[in-house]
TIMI-793271 format. One record per residue (C-alpha): residue number from 1; residue in three letters; x, y, z. Coordinates in steps of 0.001 Angstrom, whole numbers, plus 500000, padded with zeros to 6 digits. Example, Ala and Ser with C-alpha at 12.3 -4.5 7.8 and 13.67 -1.06 7.14 Angstrom:
2
+-----+-----+--------+--------+--------+
|   n | res |      x |      y |      z |
+-----+-----+--------+--------+--------+
|   1 | ALA | 512300 | 495500 | 507800 |
|   2 | SER | 513670 | 498940 | 507140 |
+-----+-----+--------+--------+--------+
END
This chain:
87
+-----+-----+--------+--------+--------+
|   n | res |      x |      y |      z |
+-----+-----+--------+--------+--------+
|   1 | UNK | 588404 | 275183 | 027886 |
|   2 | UNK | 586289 | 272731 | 030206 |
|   3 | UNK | 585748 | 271970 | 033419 |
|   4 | UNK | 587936 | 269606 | 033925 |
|   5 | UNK | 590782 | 271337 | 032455 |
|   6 | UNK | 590424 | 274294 | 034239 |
|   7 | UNK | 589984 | 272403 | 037303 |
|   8 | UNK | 593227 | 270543 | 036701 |
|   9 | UNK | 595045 | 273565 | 035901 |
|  10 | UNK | 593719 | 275787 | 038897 |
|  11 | UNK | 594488 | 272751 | 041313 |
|  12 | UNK | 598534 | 271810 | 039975 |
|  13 | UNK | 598867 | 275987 | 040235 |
|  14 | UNK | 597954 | 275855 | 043920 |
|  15 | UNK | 599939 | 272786 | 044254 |
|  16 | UNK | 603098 | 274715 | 042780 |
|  17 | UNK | 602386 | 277104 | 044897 |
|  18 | UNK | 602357 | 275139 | 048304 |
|  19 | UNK | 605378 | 273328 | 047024 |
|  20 | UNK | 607488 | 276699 | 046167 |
|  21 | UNK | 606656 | 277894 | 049739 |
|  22 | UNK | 607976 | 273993 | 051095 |
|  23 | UNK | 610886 | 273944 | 049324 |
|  24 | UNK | 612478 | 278011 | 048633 |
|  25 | UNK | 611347 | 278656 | 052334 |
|  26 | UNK | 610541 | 281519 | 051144 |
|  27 | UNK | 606424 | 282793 | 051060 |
|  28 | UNK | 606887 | 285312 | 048421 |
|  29 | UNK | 607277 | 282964 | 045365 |
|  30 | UNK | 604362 | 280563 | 046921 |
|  31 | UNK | 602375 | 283800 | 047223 |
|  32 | UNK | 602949 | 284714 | 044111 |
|  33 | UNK | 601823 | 281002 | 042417 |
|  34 | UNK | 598955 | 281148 | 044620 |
|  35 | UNK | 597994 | 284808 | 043262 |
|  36 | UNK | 598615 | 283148 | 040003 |
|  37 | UNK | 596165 | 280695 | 040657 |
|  38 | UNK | 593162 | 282528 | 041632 |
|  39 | UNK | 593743 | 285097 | 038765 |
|  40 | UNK | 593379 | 282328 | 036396 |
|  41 | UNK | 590344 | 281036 | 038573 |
|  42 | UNK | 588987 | 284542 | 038102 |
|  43 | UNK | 589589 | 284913 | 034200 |
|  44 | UNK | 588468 | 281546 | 033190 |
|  45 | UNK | 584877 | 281657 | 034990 |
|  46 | UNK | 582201 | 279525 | 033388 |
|  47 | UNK | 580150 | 282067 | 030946 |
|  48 | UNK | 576376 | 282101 | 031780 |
|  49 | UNK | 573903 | 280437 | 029422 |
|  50 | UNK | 571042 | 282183 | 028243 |
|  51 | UNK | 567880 | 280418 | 028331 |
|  52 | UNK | 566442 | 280456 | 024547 |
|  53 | UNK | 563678 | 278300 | 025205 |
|  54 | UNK | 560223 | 278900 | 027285 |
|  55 | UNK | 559798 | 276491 | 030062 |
|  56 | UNK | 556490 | 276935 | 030797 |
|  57 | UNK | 555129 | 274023 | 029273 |
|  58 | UNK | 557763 | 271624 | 030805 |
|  59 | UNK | 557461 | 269972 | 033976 |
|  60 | UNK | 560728 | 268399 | 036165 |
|  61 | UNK | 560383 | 265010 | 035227 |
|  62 | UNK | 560912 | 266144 | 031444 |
|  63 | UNK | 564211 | 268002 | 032399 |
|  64 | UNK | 565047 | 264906 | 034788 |
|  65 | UNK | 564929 | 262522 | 031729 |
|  66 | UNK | 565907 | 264684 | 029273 |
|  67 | UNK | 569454 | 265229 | 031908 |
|  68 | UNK | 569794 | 261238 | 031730 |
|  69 | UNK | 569706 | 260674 | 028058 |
|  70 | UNK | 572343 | 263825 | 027748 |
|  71 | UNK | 574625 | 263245 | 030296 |
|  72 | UNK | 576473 | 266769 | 031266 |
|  73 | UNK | 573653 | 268097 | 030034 |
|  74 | UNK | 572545 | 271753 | 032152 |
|  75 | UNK | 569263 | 272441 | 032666 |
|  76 | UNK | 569770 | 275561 | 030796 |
|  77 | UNK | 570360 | 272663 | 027902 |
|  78 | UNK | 567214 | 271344 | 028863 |
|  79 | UNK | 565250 | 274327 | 028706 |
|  80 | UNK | 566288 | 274954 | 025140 |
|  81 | UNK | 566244 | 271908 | 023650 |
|  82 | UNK | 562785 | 270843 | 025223 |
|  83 | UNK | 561008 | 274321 | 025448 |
|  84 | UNK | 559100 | 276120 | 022494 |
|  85 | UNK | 561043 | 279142 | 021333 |
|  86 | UNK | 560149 | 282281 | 023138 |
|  87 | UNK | 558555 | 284878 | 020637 |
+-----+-----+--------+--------+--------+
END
């Protein structure tokens, strides 16, 4: 799942959740969304990336361009796809 998705997904939950609490009058169903919410904030986190690649030989202005030509690109992505592979 992306970013965006998740975003999307974690923001319409909290939305639900103000909107049960507007129109039940009641907080235990907007609590309840909103717990929703940050559990699936919680399960979904972004994975860390593991840097394959050794950046020693690389200076910023390679991992600057190298970030424009790929946009979305991490610098994690960077790091691999420029650096030698670490032994």
């Amino acid at each position: 799942m992306g970013k965006p998705m998740r975003t999307s997904i974690l923001l319409a939950l909290a939305a639900a959740s103000m909107l049960l609490m507007t129109l039940l009058e009641d907080s235990l169903w907007g609590l309840l969304a909103g717990c929703w919410a940050l559990m699936f904030w919680g399960w979904t986190g972004l994975k860390p990336q593991e840097v394959t690649g050794d950046a020693s030989g690389l200076s910023a202005q390679d991992i600057k361009d190298y970030r424009v030509e790929h946009p979305g690109a991490t610098i994690v992505d960077a790091v691999n796809a420029l650096g030698k592979p670490k032994a």
